[in-house]
BAKOL-842204 format. One record per residue: residue number from 1; chain; y, x, z negated of N, C-alpha, C in turn. Coordinates in steps of 0.001 Angstrom, whole numbers, plus 500000, padded with zeros to 6 digits. Layout:
ATOM   seq   mol       ny       nx       nz      cay      cax      caz       cy       cx       cz
ATOM   NUM     A        Y        X        Z        Y        X        Z        Y        X        Z
...
END
This chain:
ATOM   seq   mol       ny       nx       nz      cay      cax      caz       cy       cx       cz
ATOM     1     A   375239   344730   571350   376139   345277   570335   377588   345303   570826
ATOM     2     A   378721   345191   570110   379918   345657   569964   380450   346919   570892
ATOM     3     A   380974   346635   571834   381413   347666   573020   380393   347685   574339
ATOM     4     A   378867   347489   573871   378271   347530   574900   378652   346279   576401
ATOM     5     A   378591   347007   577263   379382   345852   578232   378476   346155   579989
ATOM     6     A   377669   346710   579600   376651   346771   581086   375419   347149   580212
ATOM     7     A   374270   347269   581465   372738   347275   581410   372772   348777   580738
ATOM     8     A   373319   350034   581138   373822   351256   580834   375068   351563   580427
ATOM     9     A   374683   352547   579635   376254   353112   578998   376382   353713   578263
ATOM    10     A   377406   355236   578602   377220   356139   577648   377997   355616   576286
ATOM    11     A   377694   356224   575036   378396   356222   573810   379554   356850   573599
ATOM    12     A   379876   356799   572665   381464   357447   572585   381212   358857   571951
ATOM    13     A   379860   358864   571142   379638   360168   570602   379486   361149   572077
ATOM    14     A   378845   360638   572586   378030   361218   574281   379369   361725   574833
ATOM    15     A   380724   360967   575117   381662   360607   576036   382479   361846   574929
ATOM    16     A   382215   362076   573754   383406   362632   572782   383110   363944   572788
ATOM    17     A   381634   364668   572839   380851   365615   573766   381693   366214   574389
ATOM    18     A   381237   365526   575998   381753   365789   577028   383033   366314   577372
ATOM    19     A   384131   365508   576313   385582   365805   576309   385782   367252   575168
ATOM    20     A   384841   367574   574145   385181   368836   573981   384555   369648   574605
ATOM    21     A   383513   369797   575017   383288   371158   576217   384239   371006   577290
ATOM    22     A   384963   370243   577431   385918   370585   578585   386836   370928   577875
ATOM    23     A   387294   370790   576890   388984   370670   576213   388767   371942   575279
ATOM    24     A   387571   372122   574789   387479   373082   573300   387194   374052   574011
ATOM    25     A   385726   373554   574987   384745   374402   575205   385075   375644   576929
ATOM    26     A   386006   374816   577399   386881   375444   578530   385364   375702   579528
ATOM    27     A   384481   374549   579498   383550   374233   579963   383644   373528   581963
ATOM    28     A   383470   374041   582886   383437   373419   584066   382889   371858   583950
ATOM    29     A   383032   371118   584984   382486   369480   585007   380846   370064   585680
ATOM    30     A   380984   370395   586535   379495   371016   586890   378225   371398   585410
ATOM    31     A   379256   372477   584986   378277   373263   583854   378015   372085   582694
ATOM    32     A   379229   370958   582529   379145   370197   581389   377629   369195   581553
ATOM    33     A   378028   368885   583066   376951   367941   583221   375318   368756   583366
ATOM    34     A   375085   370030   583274   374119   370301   583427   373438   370593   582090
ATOM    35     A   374607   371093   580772   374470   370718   579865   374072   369928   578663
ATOM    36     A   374756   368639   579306   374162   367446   579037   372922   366886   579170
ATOM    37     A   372288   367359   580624   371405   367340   580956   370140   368163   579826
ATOM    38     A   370358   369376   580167   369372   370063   579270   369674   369632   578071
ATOM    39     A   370212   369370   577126   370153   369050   575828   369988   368006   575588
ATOM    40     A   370314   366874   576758   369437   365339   576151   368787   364719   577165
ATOM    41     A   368487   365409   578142   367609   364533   579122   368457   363645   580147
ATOM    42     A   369766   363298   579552   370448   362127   580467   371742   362946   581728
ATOM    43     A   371376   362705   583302   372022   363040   584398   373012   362164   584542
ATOM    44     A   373939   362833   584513   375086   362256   585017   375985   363443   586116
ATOM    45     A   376933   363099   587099   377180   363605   587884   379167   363963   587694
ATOM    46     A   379445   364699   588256   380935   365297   587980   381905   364425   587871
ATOM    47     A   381587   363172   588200   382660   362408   588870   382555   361729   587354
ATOM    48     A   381713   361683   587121   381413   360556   585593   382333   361425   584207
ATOM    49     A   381542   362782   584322   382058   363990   583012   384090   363588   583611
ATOM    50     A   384695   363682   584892   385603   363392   585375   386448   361960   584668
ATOM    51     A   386037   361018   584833   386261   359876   584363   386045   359935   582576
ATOM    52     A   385353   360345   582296   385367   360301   581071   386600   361451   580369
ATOM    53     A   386991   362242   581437   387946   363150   580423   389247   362109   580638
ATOM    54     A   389410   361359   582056   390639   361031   582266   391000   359936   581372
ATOM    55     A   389772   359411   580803   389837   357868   580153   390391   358195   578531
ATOM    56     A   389945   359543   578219   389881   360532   576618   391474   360712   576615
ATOM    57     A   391842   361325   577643   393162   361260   578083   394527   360530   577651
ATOM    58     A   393815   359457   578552   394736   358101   578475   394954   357592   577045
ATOM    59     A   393671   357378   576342   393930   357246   575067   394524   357746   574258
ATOM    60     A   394443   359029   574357   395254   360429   573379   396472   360446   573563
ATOM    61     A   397188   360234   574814   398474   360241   575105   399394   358780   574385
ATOM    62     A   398710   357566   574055   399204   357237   573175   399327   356821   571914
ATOM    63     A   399049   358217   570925   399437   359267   570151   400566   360231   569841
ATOM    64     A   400827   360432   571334   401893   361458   571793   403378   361048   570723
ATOM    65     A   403872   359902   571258   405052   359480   570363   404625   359556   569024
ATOM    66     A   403699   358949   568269   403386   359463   566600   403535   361119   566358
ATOM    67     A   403196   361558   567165   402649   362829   566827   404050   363840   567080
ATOM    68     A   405049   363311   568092   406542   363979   568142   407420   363395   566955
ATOM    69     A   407145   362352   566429   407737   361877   564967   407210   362679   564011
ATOM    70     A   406180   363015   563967   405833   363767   562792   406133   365047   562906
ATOM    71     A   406621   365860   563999   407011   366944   564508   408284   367378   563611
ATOM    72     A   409350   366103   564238   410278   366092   563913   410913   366013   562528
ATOM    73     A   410257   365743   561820   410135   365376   560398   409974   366593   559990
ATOM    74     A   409209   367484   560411   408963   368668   559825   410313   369602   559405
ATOM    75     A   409962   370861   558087   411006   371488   557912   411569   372692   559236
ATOM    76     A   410477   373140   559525   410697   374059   560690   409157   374023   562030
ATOM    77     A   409729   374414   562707   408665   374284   564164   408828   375581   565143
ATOM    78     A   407948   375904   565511   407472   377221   566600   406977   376448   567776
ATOM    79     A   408358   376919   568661   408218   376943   570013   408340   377606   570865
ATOM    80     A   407506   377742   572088   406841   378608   573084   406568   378089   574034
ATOM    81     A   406359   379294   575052   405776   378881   576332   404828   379667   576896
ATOM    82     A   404128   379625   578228   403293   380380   578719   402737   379750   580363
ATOM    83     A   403032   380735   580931   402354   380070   582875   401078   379618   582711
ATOM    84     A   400801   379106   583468   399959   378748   584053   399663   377991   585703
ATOM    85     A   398598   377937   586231   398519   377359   587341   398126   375927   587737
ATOM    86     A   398538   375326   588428   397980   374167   588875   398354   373319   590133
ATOM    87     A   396673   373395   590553   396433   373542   592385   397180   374719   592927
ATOM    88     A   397102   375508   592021   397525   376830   592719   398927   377273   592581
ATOM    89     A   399601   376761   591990   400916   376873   591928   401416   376989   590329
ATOM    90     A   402660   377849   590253   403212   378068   588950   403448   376973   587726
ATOM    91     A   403156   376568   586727   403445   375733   585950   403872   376565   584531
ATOM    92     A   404012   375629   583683   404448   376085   582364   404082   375298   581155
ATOM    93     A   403703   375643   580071   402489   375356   579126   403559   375217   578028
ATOM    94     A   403885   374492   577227   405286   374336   576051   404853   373931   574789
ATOM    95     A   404598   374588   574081   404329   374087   572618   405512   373909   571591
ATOM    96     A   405304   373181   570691   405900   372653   568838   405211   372551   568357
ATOM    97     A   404954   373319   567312   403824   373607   566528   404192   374030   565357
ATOM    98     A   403142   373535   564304   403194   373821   563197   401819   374403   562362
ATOM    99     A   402052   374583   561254   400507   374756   560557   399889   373575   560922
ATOM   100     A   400055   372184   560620   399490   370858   560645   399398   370114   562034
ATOM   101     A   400530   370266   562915   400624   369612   564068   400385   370747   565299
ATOM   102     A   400046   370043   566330   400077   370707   567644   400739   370132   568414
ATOM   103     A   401521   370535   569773   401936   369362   570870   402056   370524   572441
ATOM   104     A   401015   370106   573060   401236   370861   574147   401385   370083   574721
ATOM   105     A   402199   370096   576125   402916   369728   577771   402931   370378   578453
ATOM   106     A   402548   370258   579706   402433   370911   580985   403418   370523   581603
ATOM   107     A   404723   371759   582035   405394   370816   582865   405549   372136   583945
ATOM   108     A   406106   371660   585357   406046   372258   586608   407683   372842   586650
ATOM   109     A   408036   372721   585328   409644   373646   584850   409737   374519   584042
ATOM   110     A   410396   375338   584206   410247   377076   583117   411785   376561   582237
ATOM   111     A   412313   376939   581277   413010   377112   580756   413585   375672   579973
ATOM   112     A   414983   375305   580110   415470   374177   579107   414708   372709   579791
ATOM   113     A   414701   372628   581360   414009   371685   581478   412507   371247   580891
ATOM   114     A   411924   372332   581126   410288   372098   580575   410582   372076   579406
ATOM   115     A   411595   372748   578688   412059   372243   576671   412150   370500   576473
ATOM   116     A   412550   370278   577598   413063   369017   577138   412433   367816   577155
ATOM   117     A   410925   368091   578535   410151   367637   579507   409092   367537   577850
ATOM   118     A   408689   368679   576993   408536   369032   575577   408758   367812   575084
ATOM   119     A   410296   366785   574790   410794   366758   573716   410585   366203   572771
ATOM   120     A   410831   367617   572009   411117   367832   570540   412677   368567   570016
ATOM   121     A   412454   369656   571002   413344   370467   570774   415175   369549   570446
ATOM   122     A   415145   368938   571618   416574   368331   571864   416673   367382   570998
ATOM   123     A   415928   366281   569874   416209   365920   568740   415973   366580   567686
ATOM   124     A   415709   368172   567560   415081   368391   566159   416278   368979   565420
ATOM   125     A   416536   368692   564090   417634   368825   563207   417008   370084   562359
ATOM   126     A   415907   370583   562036   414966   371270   561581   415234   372855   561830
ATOM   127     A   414633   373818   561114   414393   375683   562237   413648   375437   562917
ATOM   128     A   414031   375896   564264   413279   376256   565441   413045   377171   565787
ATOM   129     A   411905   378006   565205   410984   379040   565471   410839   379953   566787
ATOM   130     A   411144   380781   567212   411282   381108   568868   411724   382405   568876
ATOM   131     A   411295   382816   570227   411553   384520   571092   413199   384366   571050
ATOM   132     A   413657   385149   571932   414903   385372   571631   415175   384719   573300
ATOM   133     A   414238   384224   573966   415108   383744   575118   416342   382776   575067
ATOM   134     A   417196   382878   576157   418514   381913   576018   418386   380262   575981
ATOM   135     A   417390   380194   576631   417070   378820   576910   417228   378307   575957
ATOM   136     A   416325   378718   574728   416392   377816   572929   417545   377854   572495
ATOM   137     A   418662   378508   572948   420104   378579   572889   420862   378020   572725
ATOM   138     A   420419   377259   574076   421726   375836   574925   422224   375225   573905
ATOM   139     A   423392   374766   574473   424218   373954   573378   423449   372554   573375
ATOM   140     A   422863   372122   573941   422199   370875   573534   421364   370456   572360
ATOM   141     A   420932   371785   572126   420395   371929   570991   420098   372644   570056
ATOM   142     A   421788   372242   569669   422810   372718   568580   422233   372108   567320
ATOM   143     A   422034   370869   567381   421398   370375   565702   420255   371192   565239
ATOM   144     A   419727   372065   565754   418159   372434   565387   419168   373720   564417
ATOM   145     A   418693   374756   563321   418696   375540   563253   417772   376710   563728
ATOM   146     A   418122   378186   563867   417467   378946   564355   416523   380231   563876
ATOM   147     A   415441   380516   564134   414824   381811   563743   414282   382455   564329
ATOM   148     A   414049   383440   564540   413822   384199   565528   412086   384429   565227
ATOM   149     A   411184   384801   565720   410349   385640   565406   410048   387178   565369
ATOM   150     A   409843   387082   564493   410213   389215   564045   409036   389805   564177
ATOM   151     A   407980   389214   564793   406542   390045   565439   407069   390454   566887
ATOM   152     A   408179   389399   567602   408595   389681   569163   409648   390851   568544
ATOM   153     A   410268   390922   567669   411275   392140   567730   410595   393012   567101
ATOM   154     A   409436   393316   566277   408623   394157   566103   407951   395205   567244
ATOM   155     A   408136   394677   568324   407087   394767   569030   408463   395227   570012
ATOM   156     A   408974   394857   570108   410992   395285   570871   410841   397098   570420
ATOM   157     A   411092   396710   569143   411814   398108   568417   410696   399510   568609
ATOM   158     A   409510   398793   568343   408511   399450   568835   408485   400323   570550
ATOM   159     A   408823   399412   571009   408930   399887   572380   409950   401072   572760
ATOM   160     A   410725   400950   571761   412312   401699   571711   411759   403392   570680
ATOM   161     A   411218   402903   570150   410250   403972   569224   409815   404759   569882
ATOM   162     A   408432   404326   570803   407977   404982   571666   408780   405924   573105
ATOM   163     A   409569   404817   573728   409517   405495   575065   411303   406161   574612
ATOM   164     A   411762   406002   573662   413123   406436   573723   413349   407586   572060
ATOM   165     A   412453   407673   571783   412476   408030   570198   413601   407886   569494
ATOM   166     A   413995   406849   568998   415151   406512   568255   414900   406564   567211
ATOM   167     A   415885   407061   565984   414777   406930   564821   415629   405512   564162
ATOM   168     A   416801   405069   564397   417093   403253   563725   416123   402624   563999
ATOM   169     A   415081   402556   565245   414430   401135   565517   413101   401425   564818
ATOM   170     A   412692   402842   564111   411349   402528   563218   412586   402334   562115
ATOM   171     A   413513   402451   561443   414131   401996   560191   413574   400807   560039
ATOM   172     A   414741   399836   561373   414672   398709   561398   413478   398098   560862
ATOM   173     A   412049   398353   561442   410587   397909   561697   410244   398170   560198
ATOM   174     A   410882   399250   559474   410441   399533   557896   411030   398020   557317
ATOM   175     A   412516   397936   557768   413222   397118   556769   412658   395820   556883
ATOM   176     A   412297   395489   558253   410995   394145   558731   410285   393711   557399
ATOM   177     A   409787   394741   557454   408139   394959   556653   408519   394681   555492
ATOM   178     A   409443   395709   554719   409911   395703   553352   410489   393775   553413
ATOM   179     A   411468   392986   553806   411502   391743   553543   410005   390897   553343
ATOM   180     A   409445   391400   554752   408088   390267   554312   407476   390564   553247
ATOM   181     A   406760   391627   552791   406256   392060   551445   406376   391686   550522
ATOM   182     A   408524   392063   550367   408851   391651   548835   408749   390147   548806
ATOM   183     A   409063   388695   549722   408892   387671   550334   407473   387293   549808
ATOM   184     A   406656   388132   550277   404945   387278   550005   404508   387268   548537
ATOM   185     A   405444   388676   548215   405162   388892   546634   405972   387561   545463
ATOM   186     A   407139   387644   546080   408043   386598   545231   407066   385092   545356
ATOM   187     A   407087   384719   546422   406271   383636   546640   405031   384012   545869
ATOM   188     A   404375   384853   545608   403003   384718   544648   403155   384792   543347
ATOM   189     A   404178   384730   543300   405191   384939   541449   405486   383566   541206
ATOM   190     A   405374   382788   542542   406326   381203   542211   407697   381387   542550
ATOM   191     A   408131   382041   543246   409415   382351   543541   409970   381600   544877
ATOM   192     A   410908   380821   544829   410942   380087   546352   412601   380398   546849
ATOM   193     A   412577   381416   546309   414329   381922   546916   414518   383344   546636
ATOM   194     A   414847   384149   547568   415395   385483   547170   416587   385919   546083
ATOM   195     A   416413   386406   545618   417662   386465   544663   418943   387011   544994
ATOM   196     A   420053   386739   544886   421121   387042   546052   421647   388268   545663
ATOM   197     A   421401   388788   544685   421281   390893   544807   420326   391298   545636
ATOM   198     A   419157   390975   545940   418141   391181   546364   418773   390942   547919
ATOM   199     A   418984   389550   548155   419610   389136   549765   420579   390270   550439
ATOM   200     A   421796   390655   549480   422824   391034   549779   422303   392436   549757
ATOM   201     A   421216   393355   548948   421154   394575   549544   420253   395178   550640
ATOM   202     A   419307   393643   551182   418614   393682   552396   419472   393722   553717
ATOM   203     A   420976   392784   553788   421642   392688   554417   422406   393764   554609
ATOM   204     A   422848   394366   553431   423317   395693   554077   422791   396669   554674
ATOM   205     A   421320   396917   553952   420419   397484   554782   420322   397370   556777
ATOM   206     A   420217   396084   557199   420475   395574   558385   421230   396024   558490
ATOM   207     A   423140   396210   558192   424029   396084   559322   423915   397779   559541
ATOM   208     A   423756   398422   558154   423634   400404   558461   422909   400413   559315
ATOM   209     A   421624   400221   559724   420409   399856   560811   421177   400402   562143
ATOM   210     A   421602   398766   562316   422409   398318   563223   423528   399315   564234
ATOM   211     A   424434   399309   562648   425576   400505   562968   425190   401905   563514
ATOM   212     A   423849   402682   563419   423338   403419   563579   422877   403815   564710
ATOM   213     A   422152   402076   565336   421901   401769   566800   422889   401973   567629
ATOM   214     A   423961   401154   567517   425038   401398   568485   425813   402535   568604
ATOM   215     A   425809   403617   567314   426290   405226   567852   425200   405551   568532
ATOM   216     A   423896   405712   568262   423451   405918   569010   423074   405723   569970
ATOM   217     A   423502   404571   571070   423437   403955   572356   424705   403574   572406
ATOM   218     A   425853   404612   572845   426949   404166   573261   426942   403139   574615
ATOM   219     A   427418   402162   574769   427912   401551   576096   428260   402882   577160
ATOM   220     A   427306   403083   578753   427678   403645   579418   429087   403535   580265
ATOM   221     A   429260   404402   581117   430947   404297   581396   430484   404432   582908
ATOM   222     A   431529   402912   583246   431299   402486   584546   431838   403448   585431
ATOM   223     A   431451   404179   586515   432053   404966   587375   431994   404053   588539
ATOM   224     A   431596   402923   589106   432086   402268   589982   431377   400623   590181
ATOM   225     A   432526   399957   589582   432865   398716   589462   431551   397982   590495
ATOM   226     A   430802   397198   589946   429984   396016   590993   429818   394716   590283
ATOM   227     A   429138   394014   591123   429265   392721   590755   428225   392555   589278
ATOM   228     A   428935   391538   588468   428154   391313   587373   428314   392409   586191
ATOM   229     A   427445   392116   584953   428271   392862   583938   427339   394585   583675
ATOM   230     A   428155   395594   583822   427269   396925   583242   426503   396651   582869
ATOM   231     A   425115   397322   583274   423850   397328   582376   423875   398205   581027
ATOM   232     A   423482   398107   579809   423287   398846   578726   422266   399532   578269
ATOM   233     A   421539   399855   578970   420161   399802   578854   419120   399202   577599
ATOM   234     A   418037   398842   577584   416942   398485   576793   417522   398815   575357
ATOM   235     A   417521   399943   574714   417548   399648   573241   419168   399437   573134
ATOM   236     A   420370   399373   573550   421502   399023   573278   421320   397242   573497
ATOM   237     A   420713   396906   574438   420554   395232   574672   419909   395054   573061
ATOM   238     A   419234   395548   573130   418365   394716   571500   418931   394769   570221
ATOM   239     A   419796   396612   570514   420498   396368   568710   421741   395598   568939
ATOM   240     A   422437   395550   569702   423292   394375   570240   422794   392819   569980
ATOM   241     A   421621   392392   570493   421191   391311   570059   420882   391375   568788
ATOM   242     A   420133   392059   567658   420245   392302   566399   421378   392117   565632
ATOM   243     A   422959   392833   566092   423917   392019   565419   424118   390943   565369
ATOM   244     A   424096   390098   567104   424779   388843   567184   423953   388333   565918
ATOM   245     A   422458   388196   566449   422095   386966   565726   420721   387463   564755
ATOM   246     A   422024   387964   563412   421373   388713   562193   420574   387696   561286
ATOM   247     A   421561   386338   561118   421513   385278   560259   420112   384803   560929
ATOM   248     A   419867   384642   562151   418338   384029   562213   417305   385170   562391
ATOM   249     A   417477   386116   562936   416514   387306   562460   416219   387438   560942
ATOM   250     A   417159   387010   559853   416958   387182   558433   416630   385900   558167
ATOM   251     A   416295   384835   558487   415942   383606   558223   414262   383044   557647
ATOM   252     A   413604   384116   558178   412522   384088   557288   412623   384307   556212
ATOM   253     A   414038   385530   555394   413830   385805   553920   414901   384461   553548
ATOM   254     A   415776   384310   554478   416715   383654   553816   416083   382039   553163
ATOM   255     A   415200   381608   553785   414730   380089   553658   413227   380477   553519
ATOM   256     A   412580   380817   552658   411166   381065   552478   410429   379676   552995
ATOM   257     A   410554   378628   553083   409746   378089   554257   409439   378232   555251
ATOM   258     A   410852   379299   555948   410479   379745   557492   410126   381102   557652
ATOM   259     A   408086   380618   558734   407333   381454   558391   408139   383227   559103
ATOM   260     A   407482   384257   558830   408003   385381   559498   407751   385468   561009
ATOM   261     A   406836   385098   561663   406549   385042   563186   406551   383795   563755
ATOM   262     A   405885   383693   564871   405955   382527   565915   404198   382377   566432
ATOM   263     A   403290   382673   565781   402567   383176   565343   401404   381961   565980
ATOM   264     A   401700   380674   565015   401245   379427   565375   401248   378941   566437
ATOM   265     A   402845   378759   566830   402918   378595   568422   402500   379268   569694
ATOM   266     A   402000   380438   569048   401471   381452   570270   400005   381217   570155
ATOM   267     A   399369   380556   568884   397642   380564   569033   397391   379555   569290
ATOM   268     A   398222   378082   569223   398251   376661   570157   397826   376887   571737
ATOM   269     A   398553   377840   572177   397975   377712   573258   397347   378934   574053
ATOM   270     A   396553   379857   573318   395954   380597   573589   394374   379902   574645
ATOM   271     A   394201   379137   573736   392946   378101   574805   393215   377922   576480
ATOM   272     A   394627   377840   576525   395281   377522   577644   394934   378727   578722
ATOM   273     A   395305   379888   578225   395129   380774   578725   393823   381440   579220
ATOM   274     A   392835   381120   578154   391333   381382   577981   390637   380466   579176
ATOM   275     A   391713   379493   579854   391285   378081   580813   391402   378916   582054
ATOM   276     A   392534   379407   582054   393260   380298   583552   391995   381627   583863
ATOM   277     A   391780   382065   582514   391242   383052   583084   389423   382926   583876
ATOM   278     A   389087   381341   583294   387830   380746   583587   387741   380201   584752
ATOM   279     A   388665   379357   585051   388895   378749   585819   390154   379034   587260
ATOM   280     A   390882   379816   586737   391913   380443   587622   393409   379088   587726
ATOM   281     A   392725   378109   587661   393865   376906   588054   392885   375428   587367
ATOM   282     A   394324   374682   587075   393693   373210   587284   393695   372672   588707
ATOM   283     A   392765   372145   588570   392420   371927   590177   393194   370632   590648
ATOM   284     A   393347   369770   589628   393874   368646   589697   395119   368379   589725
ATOM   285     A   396468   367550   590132   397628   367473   590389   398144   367384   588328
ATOM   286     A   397227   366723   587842   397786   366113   586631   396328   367177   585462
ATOM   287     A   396133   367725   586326   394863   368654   585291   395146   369027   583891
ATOM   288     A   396175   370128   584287   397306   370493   582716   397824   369623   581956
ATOM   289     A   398680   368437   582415   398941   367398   581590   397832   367103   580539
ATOM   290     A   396546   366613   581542   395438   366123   581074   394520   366789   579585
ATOM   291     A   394399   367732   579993   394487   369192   578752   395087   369602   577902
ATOM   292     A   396409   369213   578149   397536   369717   576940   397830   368251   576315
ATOM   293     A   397399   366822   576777   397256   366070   575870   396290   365858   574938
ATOM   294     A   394856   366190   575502   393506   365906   574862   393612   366885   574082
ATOM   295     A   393891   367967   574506   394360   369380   573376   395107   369472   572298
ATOM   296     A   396455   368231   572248   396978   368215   571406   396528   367447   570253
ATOM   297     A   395406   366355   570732   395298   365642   569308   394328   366074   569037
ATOM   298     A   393523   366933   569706   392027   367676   568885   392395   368739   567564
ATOM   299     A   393437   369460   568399   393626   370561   566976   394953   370376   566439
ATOM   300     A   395361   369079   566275   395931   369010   565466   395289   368089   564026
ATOM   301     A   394182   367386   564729   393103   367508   563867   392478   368086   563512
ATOM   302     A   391892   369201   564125   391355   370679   563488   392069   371049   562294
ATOM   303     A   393561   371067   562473   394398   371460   561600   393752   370947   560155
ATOM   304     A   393958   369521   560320   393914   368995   558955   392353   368206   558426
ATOM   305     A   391030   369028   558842   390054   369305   558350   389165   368185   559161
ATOM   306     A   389624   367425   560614   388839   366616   561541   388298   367097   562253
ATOM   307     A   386922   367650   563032   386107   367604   563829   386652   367270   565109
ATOM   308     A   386579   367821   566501   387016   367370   567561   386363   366165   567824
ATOM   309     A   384793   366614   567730   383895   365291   567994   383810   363732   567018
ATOM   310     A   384434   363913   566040   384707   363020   564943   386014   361982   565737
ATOM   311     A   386562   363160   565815   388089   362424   566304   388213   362254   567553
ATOM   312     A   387636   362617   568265   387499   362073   570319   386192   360634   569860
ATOM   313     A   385362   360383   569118   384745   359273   569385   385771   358359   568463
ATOM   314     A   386806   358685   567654   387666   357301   567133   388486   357013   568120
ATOM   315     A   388591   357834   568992   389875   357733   569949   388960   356827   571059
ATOM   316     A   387906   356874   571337   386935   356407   572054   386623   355255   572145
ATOM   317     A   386741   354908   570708   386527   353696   569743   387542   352374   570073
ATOM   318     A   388599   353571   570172   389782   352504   570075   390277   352709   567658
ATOM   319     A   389641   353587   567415   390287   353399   566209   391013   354616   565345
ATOM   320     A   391053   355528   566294   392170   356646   565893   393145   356608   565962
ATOM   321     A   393896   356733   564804   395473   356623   564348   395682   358098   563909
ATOM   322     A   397037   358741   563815   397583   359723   562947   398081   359783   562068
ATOM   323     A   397857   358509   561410   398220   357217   560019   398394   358637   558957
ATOM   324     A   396622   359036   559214   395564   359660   557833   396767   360886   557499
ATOM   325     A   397607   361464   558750   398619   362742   558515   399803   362034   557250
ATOM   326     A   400177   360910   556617   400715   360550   555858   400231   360716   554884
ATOM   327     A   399160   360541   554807   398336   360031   553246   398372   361352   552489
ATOM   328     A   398662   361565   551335   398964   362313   550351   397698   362716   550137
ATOM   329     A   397249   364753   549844   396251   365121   549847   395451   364589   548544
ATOM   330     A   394049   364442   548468   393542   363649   547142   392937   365180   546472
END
């Protein structure tokens, strides 16, 4: 038959297996192959389950360029990060993500480099979904527009709630809530824009908030000059950051396409994490790479109603494309 090319040989269904208990299933090469074993009778040894992820791999990765075009195309994208280890040492896990797409990278850089090591970020003209770190900042990538996620400043103000009892930062967390609400409601009306009475008395709402924060966290008064700038403490840093950058904190109501959190990009690579805690490290120099590619084209087929095992034996095949992500839903 067609592909067969020795006396033995596993299938691609067999081989497509194998690559999701390691990739889905956050399955050891040991446990996979013993697996295999008990459920179909056929031994194979680590080095083989090994070869078969690296070969799943190779294929998937070129995908990679289709799959950052279609990224890019998108109206808005959620990006993130998260450590991880490999051979024992610090790495960093980088997603762009959407409802439909996934794209994880492993790179051995924290911040704008591993963004870029990513890239998406540095061509995307699109909202870019994200924590409030500086990195998503840089002037390099200035064409993207910005939004913040308001589950990370939820979860800010909260903190300010608790250990400082302020009463602006539960306002704030009300006025959160009150946008998404009226937002989910308009959208279930058919509504795809806030109405700009509606905009303009949410916004004022914000800056009273705001104004409220900063009497109440005056800037402390330096009694002796050191290097670098006064600290402000914790809730003056945040309602401070709340003014600067109001326009993308309000960017979920302002552009109802862009979702309210970062939400997506944080459950892309939750698997990742679920790996560290199984495994402690990739053992391998290129382990993470290896994972955050096979990872990316599995659920980003998940996304759009493909089977891991469906779509690791086309890739297997030699006949998986990301064509089908064009084709207009029937």
């Amino acid at each position: 038959p067609a592909g067969v090319n020795s006396h033995f040989q596993y299938g691609d269904t067999l081989k497509s297996l194998v690559v999701t208990l390691s990739s889905f299933g956050m399955m050891s090469m040991s446990r996979i192959a013993e697996t295999i074993n008990a459920l179909a009778g056929i031994t194979m040894s680590d080095a083989t389950v090994n070869n078969m992820i690296l070969s799943c791999s190779d294929k998937c990765k070129e995908q990679l360029p289709k799959l950052r075009k279609l990224l890019l195309d998108s109206h808005s994208i959620g990006f993130d990060e998260t450590g991880i280890r490999v051979c024992g040492k610090n790495h960093w896990m980088h997603t762009a993500s959407t409802k439909d797409l996934t794209l994880l990278v492993s790179s051995p850089k924290r911040g704008k480099p591993g963004i870029d090591d990513c890239g998406v970020l540095p061509h995307f003209k699109g909202v870019a979904v994200h924590d409030c770190w500086s990195s998503y900042y840089h002037k390099d990538y200035a064409g993207a527009t910005h939004a913040l996620c308001c589950a990370h400043i939820d979860r800010e103000l909260q903190g300010v709630t608790d250990n400082y009892k302020q009463r602006w930062a539960r306002q704030f967390q009300k006025l959160l809530m009150s946008m998404y609400v009226t937002k989910n409601k308009l959208l279930a009306e058919g509504v795809t824009k806030a109405p700009s009475t509606m905009l303009k008395g949410f916004s004022n709402q914000y800056d009273k908030i705001v104004e409220s924060g900063i009497r109440r966290n005056p800037i402390p008064k330096v009694l002796k000059k050191g290097r670098g700038r006064p600290r402000k403490g914790t809730a003056r840093s945040l309602v401070d950051r709340l003014q600067k950058l109001k326009a993308d904190v309000m960017r979920f109501f302002t552009d109802f396409k862009v979702p309210y959190s970062n939400n997506i990009a944080e459950k892309s690579y939750r698997l990742s994490k679920k790996k560290m805690q199984i495994a402690g490290t990739f053992r391998a120099s290129d382990g993470g790479e290896r994972f955050a590619t096979i990872f990316s084209i599995i659920d980003t087929c998940r996304k759009n109603g493909l089977g891991p095992i469906e779509a690791l034996s086309q890739v297997f095949a030699g006949t998986f494309s990301l064509d089908f992500l064009n084709q207009p839903a029937k």
